[in-house]
C-alpha positions as CSV (number, residue, x, y, z in Angstrom):
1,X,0.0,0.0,0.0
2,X,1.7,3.3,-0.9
3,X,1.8,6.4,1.2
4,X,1.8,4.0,4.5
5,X,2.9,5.9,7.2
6,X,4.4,4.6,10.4
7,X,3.9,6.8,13.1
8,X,5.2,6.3,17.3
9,X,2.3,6.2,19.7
10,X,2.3,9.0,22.1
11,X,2.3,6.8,25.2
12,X,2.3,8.7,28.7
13,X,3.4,11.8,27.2
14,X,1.7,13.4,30.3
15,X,0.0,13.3,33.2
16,X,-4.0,12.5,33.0
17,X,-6.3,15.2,34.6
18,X,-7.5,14.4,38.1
19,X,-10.9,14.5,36.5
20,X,-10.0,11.4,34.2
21,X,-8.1,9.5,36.9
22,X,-11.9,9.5,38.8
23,X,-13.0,8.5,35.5
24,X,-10.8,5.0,34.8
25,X,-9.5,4.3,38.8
26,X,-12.6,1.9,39.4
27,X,-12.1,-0.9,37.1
28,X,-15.5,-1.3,36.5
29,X,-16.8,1.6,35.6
30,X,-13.5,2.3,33.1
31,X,-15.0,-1.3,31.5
32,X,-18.1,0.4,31.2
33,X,-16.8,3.2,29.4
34,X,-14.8,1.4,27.3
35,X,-17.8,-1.1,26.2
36,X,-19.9,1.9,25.7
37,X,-17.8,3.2,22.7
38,X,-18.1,-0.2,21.4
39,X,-14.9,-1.5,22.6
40,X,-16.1,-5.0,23.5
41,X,-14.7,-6.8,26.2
42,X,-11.3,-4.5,26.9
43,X,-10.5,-2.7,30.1
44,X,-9.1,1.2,29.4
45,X,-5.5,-0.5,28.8
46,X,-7.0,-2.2,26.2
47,X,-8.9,0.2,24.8
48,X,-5.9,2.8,24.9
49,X,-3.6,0.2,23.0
50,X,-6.5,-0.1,20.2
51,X,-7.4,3.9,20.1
52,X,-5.0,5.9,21.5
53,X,-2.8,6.7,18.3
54,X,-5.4,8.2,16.8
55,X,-3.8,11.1,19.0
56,X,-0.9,10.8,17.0
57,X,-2.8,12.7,14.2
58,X,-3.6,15.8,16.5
59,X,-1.0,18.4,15.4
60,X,-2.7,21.3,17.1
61,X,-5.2,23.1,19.1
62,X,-8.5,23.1,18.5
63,X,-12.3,21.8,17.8
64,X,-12.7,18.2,17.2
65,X,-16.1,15.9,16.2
66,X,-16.7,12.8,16.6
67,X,-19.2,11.7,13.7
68,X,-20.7,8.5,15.5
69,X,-19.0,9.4,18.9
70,X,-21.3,6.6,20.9
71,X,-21.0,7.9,24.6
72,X,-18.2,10.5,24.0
73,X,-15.7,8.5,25.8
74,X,-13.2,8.5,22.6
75,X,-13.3,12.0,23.0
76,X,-12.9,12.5,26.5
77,X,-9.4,10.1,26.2
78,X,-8.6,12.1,23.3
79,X,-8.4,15.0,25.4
80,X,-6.0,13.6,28.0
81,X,-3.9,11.9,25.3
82,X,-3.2,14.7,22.9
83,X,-0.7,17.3,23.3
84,X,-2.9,20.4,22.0
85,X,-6.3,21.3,23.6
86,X,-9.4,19.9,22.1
87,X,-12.7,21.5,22.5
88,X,-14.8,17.7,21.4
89,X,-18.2,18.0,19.6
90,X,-20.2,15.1,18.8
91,X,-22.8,13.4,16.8
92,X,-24.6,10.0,17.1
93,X,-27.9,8.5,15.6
94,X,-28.8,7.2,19.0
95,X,-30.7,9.2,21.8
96,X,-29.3,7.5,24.5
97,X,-25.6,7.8,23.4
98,X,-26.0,11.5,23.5
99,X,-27.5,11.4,26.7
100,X,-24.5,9.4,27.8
101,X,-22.2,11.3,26.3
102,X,-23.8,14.6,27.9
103,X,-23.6,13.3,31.1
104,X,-19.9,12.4,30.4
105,X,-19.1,15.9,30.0
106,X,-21.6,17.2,32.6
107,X,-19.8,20.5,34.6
108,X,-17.0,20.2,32.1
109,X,-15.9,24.0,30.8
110,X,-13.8,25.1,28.0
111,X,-11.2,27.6,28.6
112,X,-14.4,30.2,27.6
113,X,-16.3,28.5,30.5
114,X,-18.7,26.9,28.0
115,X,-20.3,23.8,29.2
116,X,-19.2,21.2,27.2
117,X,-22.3,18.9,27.6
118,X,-23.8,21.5,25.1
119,X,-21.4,20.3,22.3
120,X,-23.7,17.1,21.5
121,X,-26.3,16.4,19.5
122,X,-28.5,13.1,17.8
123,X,-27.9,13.7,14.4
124,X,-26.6,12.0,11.4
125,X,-24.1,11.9,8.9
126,X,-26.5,13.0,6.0
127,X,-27.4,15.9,8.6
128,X,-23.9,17.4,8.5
129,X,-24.7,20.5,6.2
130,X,-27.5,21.5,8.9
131,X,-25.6,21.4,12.2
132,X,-26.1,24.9,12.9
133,X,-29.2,23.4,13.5
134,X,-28.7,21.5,16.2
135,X,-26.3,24.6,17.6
136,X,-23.3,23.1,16.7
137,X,-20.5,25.1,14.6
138,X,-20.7,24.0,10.7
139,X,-17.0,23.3,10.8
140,X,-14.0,22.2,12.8
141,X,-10.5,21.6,12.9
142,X,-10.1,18.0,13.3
143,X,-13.1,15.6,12.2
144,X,-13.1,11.8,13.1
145,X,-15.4,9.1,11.7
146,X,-15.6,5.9,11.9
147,X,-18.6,5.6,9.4
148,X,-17.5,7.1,6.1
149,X,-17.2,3.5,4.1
150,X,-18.5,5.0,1.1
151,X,-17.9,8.4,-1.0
152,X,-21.1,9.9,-0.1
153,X,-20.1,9.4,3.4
154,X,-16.8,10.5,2.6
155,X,-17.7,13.8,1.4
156,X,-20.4,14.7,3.9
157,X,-18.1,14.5,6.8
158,X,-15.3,16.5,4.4
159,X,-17.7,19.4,4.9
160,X,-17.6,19.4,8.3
161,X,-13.4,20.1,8.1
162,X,-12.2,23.8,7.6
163,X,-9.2,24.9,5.8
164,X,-6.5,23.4,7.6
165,X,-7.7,20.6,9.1
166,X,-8.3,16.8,9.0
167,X,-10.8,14.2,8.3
168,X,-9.0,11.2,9.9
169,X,-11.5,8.5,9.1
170,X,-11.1,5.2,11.7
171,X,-11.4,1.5,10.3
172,X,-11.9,-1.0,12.9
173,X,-11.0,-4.6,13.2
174,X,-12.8,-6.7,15.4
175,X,-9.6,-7.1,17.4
176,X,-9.8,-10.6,17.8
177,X,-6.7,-12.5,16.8
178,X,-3.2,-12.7,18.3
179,X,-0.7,-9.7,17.1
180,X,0.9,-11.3,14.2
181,X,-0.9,-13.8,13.8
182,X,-2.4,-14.9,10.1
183,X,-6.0,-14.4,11.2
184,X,-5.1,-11.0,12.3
185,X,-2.3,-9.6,8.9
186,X,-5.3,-11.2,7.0
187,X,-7.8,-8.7,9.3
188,X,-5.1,-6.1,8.5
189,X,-5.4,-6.4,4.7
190,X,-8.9,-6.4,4.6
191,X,-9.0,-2.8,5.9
192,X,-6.1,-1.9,3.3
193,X,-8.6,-2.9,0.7
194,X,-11.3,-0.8,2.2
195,X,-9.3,2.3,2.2
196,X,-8.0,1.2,-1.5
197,X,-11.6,1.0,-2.8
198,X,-12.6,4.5,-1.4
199,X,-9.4,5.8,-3.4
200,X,-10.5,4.3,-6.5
201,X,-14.1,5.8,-6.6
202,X,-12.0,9.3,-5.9
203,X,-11.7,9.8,-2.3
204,X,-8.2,11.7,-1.3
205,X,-6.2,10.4,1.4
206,X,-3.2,12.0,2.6
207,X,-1.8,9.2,4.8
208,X,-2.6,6.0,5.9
209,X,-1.7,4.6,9.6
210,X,-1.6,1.1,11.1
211,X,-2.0,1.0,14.8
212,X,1.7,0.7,15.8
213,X,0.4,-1.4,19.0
214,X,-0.4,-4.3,15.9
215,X,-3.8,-4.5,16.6
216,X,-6.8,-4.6,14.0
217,X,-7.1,-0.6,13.0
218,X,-6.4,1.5,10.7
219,X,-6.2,5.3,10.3
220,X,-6.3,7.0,6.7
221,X,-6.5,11.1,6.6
222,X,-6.9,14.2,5.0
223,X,-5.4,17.4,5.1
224,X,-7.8,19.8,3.9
């Protein structure tokens, strides 16, 4: 695959907030989390090997949505493990992963002192263009999806980036084979093929990343 990029994990680069120490120091309630963003069956140091160099494609300060962002827990982690500040925003099909990921972010304050529970809303992908409808900025600096599989997908969530940022669009292995393994090179390759296909119907990619932990995911992006 050309323009395969290998990038180093940023791994303990700094101290976590007191705020998200409360948030994984009871075991079970860090599982609970983790689950809830659809990270079956993995503890937070399994779901920080499998998502946490997607930070690795944060190379500044600023707004960040999640297109699909399940209980906001992704973002929340993404906040401790970048470098630059995030301000997270997110959109999800599901009522009751907004509500979850509103509670998540309950009494949480942007350097404005802007609640941050404020910055969610049940919306789709195909809603994108008509977020100011939901009171939600039409674009940001960084946008993540896990969901943009075909073109049309592709380009709606390309709207939501401004000049300057990223799409970084997330392909996810079920994550159950052995590093190295055949079942899991031949899991790896699959999602190669994906990211392949949406070049050939004429979606841009500026990079492509393999999780450097070796586990089933794959990151391709956009600078826009």
């Amino acid at each position: 695959m050309s323009n395969l990029l290998e990038l180093g994990s940023q791994n303990n680069r700094k101290a976590y907030s007191p705020q998200f120490e409360n948030l994984i120091v009871d075991e079970k309630r860090a599982k609970s989390l983790v689950e809830g963003s659809f990270c079956i069956g993995h503890n937070y140091i399994g779901w920080r090997t499998s998502r946490q160099f997607i930070a690795d494609l944060i190379n500044k300060p600023g707004t960040i949505i999640d297109i699909g962002c399940a209980n906001g827990f992704l973002l929340r982690s993404l906040q401790e493990w970048s470098d630059f500040e995030l301000i997270p925003y997110g959109i999800d099909i599901s009522e009751l992963h907004i509500r979850q990921a509103k509670k998540l972010f309950f009494q949480t304050y942007d350097q404005a002192g802007h609640d941050l529970s404020g910055n969610f809303a049940c919306a789709s992908i195909e809603e994108a263009a008509w977020l100011g409808g939901h009171r939600l900025p039409a674009q940001y600096d960084f946008v993540y999806c896990t969901i943009a599989h075909t073109r049309t997908a592709y380009e709606e969530a390309l709207k939501l980036v401004r000049p300057g940022g990223r799409l970084i669009c997330g392909f996810y292995g079920r994550n159950e084979y052995a590093v190295g393994s055949p079942g899991q090179l031949e899991e790896k390759q699959l999602l190669l093929r994906r990211v392949a296909r949406l070049k050939e119907q004429g979606c841009v990619f500026d990079g492509v990343v393999e999780n450097p932990f070796g586990t089933g995911h794959i990151i391709a992006w956009r600078q826009c």
